[in-house]
C-alpha positions in Angstrom: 17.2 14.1 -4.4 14.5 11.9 -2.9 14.1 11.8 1.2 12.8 8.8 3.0 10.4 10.0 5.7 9.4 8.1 8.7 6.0 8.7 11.4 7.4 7.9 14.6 5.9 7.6 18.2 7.4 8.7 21.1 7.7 7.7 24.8 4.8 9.2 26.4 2.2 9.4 23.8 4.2 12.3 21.4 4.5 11.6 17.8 7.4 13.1 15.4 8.3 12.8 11.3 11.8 11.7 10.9 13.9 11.5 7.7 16.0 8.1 7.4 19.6 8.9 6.4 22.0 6.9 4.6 23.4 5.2 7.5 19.7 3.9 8.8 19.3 6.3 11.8 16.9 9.0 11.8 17.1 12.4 12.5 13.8 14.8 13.5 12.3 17.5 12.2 11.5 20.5 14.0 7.8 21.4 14.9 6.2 18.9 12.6 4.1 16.0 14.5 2.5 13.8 11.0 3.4 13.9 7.3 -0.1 15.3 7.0 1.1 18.3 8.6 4.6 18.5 7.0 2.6 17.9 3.5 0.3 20.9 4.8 3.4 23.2 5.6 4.4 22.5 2.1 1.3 23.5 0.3 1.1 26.9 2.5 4.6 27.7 1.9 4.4 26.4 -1.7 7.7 24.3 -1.7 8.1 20.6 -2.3 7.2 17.9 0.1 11.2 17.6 -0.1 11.7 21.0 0.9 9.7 21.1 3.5 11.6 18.7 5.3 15.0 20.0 4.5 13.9 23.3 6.3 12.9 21.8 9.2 15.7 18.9 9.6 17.4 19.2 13.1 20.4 17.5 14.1 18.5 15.3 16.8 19.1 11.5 16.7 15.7 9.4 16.8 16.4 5.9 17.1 14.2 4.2 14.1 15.8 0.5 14.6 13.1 -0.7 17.6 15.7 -1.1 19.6 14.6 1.9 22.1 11.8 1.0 24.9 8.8 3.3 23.9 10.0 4.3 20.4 8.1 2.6 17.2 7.3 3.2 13.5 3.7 4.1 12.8 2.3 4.0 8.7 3.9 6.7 6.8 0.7 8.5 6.6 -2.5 8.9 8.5 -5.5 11.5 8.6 -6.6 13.3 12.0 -10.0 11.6 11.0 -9.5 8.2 9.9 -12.6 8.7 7.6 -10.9 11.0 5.5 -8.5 8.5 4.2 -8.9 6.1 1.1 -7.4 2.9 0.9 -8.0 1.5 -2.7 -6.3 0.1 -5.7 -5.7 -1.4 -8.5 -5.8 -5.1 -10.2 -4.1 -6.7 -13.3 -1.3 -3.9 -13.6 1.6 -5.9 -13.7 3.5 -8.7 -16.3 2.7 -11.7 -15.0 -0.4 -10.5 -13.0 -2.4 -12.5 -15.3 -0.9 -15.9 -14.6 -1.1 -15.2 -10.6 -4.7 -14.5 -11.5 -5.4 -17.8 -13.4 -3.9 -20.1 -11.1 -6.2 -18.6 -8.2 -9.7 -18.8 -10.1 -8.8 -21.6 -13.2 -10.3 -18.8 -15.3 -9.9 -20.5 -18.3 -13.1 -21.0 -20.0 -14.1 -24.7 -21.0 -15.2 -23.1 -24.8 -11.8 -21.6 -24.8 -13.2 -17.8 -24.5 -11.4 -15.4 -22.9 -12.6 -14.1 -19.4 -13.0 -10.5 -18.5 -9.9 -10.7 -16.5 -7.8 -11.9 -19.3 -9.5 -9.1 -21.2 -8.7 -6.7 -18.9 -5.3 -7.6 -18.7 -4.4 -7.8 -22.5 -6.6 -4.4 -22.3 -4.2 -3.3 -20.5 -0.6 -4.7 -22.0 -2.2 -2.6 -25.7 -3.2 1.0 -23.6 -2.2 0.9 -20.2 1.1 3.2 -21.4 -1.0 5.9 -23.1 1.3 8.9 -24.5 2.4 11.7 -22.6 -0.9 13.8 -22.4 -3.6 10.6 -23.3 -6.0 8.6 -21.8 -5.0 4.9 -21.3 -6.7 1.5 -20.6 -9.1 1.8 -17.5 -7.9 -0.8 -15.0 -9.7 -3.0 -12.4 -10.2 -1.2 -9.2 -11.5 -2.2 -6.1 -12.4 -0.2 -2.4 -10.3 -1.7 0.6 -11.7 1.0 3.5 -10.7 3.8 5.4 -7.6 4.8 7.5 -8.8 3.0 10.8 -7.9 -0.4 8.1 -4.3 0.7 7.7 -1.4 -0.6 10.2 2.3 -0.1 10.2 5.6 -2.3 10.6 5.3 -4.6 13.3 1.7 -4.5 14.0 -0.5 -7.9 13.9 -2.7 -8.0 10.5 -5.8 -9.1 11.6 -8.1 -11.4 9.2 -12.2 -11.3 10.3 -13.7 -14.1 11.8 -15.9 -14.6 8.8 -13.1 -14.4 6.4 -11.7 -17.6 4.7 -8.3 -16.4 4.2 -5.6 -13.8 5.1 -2.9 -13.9 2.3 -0.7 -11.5 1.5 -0.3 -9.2 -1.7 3.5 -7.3 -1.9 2.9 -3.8 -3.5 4.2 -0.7 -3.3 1.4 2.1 -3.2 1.5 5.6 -3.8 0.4 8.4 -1.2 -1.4 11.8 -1.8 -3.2 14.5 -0.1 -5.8 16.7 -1.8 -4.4 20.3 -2.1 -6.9 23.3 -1.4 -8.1 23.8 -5.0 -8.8 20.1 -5.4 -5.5 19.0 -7.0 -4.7 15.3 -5.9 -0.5 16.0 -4.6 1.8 12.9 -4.6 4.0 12.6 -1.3 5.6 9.7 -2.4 5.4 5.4 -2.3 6.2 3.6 0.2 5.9 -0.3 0.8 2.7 -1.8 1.1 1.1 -5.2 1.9 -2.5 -5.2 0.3 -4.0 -8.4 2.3 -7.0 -10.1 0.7 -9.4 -13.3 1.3 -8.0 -14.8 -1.6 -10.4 -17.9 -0.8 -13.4 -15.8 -1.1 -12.3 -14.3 -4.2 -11.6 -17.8 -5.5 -15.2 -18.9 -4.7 -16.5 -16.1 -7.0 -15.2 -13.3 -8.4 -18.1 -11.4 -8.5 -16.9 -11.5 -4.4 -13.7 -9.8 -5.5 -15.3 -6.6 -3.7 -15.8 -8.5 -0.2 -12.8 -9.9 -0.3 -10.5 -6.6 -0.7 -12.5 -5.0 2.4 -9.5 -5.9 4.8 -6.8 -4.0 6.7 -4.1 -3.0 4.9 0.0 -2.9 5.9 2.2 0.0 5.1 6.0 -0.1 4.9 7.5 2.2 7.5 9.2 4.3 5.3 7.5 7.9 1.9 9.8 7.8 -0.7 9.5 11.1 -2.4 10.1 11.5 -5.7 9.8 9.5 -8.6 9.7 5.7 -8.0 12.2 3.9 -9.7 11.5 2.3 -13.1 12.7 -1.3 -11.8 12.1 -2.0 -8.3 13.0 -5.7 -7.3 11.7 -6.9 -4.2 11.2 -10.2 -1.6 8.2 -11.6 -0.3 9.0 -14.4 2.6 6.2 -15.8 4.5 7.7 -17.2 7.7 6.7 -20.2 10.8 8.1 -20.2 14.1 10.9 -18.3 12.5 11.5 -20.7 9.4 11.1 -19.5 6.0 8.0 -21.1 4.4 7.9 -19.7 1.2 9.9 -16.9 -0.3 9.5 -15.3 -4.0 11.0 -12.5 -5.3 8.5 -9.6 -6.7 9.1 -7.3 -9.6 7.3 -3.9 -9.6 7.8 -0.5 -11.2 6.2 0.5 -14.5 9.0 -1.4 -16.4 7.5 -4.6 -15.4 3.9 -3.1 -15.2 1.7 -2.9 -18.3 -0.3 0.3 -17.1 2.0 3.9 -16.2 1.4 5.1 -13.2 -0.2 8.0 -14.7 -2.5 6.1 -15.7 -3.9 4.3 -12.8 -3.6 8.3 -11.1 -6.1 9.5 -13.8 -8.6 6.4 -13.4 -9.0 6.8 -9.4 -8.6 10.5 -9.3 -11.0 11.6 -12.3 -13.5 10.8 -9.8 -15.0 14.0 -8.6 -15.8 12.6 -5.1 -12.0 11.5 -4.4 -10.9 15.2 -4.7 -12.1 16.8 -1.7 -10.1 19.0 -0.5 -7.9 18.0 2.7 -8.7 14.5 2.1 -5.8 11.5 1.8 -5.4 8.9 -0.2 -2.9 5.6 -0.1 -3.8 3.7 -3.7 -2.3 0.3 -4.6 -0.3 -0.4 -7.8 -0.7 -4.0 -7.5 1.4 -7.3 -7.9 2.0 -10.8 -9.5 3.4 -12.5 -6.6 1.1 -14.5 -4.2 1.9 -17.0 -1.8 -1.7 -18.3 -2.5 -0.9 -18.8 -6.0 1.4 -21.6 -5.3 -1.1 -23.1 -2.9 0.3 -22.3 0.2 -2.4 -21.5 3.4 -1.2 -19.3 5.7 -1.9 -19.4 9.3 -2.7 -17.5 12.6 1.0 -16.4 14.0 2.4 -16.7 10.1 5.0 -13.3 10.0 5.0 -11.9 5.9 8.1 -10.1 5.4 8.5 -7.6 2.2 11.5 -5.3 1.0 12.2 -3.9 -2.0 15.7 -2.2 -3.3 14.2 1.0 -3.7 13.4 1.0 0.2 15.8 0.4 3.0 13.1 -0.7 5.8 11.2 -3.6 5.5 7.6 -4.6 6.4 6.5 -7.3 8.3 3.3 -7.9 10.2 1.9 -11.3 12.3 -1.3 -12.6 10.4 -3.9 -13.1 13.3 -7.3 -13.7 13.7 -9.9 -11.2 14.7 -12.6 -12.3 17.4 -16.1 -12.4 16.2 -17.9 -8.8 16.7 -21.9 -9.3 16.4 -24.3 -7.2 15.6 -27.7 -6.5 15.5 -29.5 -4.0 12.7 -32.4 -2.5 14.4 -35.2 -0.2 13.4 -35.0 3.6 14.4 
């Protein structure tokens, strides 16, 4: 049966792992500060991230609502060195991803030739679903940064004073920690919002890379286990409290054309992204953007996302980030 772990701080600077029960409240496990150090426990004692949780469940209350003065929801995971964490993911995964794609660059060619992103995606509808034991269809991937880019629930989503645009990108991403012999371990999913400059990727594509080089929102909540096969979610995008724009998502690899597998094998048969002890939070991707149907979101803008297979949503305040200067000097 899967758990839904939760990273919670504590009055007074503490930090403790909670697992959400059916009824929403939370209840803490004994002796473990971080999922990375549950997901440690587990390896040593060579159970399931599951298992490891159910040893160590307590019967004390933690209230997960907000609602408590000096209680709140941090990402599901982090890394004691923020520079051992990988944010990246994946592009052009999903039914429909295509069109979103389209409409954002006008990609089709004036000769009527395909584009490499159509190429890519229809690449990926023939052998993104590769047999049990194959090699699929290598996707798009892109680098968003480390885990001093990632922010939880509640937390403002900054955009950088260069950047054209702060849009939103509902996803669910999956979470994994390099084991000691260089294995890469799923913990679980959890919701995610991938934020992109979906201006500067409009301008060129070729500036796809620049414009995935943002922070990153994940949902409050690890779902171990298997992810569902049909997960159905909302996107809602909201101003001074009034819904704006809201679109439902679909995600989960019966409305994906790759397998999850898949994408797993194309990051992780990288040599460099299994070091040992490291983390890594990759993207699945999506075919719901606000941008896509030409709304511009702005500074103080809350994005809202849920999904059935989660019971906790995610939303963050879009802001803007002051300008930082620098100078590049000789040594």
């Amino acid at each position: 049966m899967s758990l839904r772990l939760l990273q919670v701080a504590l009055a007074g600077g503490r930090r403790a792992v909670a697992v959400l029960k059916e009824d929403g409240g939370g209840v803490r496990l004994e002796g473990i500060a971080s999922t990375y150090e549950l997901a440690g426990a587990a390896l040593r004692e060579g159970t399931s991230l599951e298992q490891a949780a159910r040893k160590r469940m307590t019967a004390e209350a933690i209230d997960v609502s907000g609602a408590t003065p000096g209680v709140h929801l941090l990402p599901p995971m982090d890394h004691p060195d923020p520079a051992h964490l990988y944010l990246t993911g994946t592009g052009l995964t999903h039914l429909g991803s295509a069109e979103s794609r389209d409409k954002m660059h006008a990609l089709a060619a004036t000769d009527g030739a395909q584009t490499d992103s159509m190429r890519m995606f229809l690449d990926g509808l023939k052998g993104g679903k590769p047999a049990a034991g194959s090699v699929g269809s290598q996707p798009e991937w892109f680098y968003k940064g480390d885990g001093s880019s990632v922010v939880g629930t509640g937390a403002p989503l900054e955009m950088p004073a260069f950047a054209l645009d702060g849009g939103e990108e509902p996803e669910i991403a999956g979470i994994y920690l390099i084991d000691s012999g260089g294995e890469p371990r799923r913990l679980g999913f959890c919701l995610a919002n991938e934020f992109s400059d979906h201006l500067t990727e409009r301008e060129n594509y070729l500036w796809l890379a620049h414009s995935k080089l943002r922070a990153a929102a994940l949902g409050p909540e690890i779902l171990t286990g298997p992810l569902p096969a049909d997960v159905r979610g909302t996107s809602r995008i909201r101003r001074g409290g009034r819904v704006i724009w809201e679109k439902p998502f679909l995600t989960g690899e019966s409305n994906m054309s790759h397998a999850i597998a898949n994408l797993e094998h194309h990051h992780f048969k990288y040599g460099n992204f299994r070091r040992p002890g490291d983390v890594h939070v990759h993207f699945f991707g999506t075919a719901t953007l606000s941008f896509s149907d030409q709304l511009r979101v702005e500074a103080g803008d809350e994005f809202e996302i849920s999904a059935d297979a989660f019971r906790l949503p995610l939303r963050n305040r879009l802001a803007h980030a002051p300008s930082r200067p620098f100078t590049v000097r000789p040594l």
